[in-house]
N, C-alpha and C positions, 0 to 999 in steps of 0.2 A: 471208472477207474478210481482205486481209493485215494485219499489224500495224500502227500508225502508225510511220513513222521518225522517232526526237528528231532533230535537229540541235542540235550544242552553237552555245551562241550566241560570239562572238567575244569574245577575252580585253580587257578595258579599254584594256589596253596600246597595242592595236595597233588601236582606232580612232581615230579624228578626232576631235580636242577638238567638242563641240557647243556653238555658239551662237547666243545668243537676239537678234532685233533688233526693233525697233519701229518703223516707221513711222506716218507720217500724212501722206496723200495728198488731191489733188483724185479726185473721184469722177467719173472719166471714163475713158472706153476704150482700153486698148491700154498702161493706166499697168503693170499685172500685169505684159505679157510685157515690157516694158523695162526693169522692174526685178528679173524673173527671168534677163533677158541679162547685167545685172553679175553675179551670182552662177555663171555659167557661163562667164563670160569669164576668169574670177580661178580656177577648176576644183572650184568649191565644190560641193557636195549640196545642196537642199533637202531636210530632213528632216520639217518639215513647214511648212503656212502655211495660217494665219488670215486670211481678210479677211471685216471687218462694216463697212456702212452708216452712217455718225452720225447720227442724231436729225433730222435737218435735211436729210438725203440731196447734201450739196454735196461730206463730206469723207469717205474710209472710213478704219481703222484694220489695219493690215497686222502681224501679228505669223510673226515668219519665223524658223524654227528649222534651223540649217545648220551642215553638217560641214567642215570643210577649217583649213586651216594657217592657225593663228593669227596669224603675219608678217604675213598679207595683210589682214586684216581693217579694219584704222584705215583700208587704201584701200579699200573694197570700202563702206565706210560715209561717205566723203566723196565716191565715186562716186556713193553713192546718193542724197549731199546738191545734187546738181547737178543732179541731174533736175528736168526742168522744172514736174513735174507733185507733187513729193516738197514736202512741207512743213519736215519735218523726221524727221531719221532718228537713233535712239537705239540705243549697244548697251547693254543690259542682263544681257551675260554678267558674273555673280557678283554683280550688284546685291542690295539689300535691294528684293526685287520680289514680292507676290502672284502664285502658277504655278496655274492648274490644266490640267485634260484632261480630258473624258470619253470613256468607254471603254463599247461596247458587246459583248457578248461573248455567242455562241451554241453552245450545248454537246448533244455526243448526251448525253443523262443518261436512260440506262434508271432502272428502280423502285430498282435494288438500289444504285446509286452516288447516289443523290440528297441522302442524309442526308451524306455527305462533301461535294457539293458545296456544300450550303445552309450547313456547318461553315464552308468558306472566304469563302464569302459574307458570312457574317454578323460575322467577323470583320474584313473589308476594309469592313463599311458600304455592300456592293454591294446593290442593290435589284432583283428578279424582274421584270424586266418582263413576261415573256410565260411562263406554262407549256402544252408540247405532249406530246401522250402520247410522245415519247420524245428530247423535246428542254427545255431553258429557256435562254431567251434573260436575262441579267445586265448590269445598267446601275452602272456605277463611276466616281467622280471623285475628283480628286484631284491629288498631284503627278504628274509623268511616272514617279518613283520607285514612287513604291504601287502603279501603275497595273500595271509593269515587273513588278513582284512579284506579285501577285496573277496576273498571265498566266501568269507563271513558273507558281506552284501547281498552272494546272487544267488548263496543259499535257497532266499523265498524264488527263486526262478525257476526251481528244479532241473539243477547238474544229473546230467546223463552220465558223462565220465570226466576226472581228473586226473593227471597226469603231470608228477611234482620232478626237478631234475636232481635236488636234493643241494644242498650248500656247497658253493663254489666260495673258495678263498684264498686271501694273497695276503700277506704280514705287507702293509705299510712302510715305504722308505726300503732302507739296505737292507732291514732286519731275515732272516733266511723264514721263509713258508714251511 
């Protein structure tokens, strides 16, 4: 079996500032793709996005993580404010904001590298979901940060699969999400 090959990941420099936005929407069809069409219009990435159901199932909660040029952004969120189906649209890039992400993470772990991985594990607060005779699947949450790191580590362990839930977030105190 060949080696795995690293890929070095990209220098900070040279990607796209990431940001955070919040919506709150009517909970009906077709609201998704027209407000994934601003963000592709203006030549942004989606990095990732959240959407839950409210309690009451009339409103969902849209949490959308996107890469592109910061110039454009004050329009790309007043865009978003004029949809018809957009309640209100919040950016919360650099806010005093609650983040998280869960991270699920599937590893060949024969007998002899297990005590190194369960090392990094235990260190990150990651939890074993699943043991296989020559696999363990790992459940981690936390910042996008921890999350970044800890993947980083078991890297050299060779990940089978990863599976991200993408950023979860709540504006701090009264402030509206």
């Amino acid at each position: 079996m060949a080696a795995p090959v690293l890929v070095s990941p990209i220098p900070a420099a040279l990607k796209p500032p990431l940001h955070t936005i919040s919506l709150f929407v009517n909970n009906k069809p077709g609201v998704l793709v027209r407000t994934a069409l601003v963000f592709s219009r203006r030549g942004f990435n989606i990095e990732s996005l959240v959407v839950s159901a409210g309690a009451e199932g009339r409103f969902s909660r849209m949490t959308i993580v996107c890469s592109g040029n910061s110039d454009d952004l004050d329009q790309i969120i007043k865009q978003l404010a004029k949809l018809v189906d957009v309640v209100h649209a919040i950016d919360h890039t650099g806010d005093e904001s609650y983040e998280t992400e869960i991270a699920l993470v599937k590893l060949f772990a024969p007998l002899d590298s297990r005590t190194q991985i369960l090392q990094v594990a235990e260190h990150f607060k990651a939890k074993v979901v699943d043991y296989g005779s020559d696999s363990l699947i790992l459940q981690v949450h936390g910042p996008s940060e921890k999350l970044d790191a800890f993947i980083d580590l078991l890297r050299p362990f060779k990940l089978a699969e990863l599976v991200r839930s993408g950023k979860l977030l709540m504006a701090r105190g009264m402030r509206v999400t």
